[in-house]
Steps between C-alpha positions, in 0.01 A plus 500: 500500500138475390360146381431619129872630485658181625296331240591732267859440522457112575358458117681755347806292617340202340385633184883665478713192610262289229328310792195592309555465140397770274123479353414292795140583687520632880261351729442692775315268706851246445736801580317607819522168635873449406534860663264403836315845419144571359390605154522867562848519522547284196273692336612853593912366397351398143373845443790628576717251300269547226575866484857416516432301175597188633171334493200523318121454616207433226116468616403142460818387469735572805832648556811364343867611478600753233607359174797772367434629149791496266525862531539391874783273481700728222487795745626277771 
């Protein structure tokens, strides 16, 4: 298994098991060093969470789990 997939399934375990509360920023810099990996594969496993809609990434203002819209939480 690549890097950015084990990282990839390391937060997406947190985010889901509410180690990582919801609306909380994502440092990528504190998760690769939890992980003992570089940026890239941080990076490259918040893309793809991000298209999973679990997180959510802003310019200026970081990356930060996905807050569920009412909508959301009715459908679920």
């Amino acid at each position: 298994m690549m890097l950015c997939e084990l990282a990839y399934h390391a937060i997406r375990a947190k985010i889901l098991r509410d180690m990582i509360a919801l609306g909380a920023p994502l440092s990528r810099r504190k998760l690769a060093v939890e992980f003992g990996m570089s940026l890239l594969p941080v990076a490259e496993a918040f893309q793809v969470l991000e298209r999973d809609g679990l997180v959510e990434s802003r310019p200026r203002v970081g990356t930060r789990v996905c807050l569920p819209t009412a909508e959301e939480v009715r459908d679920r």
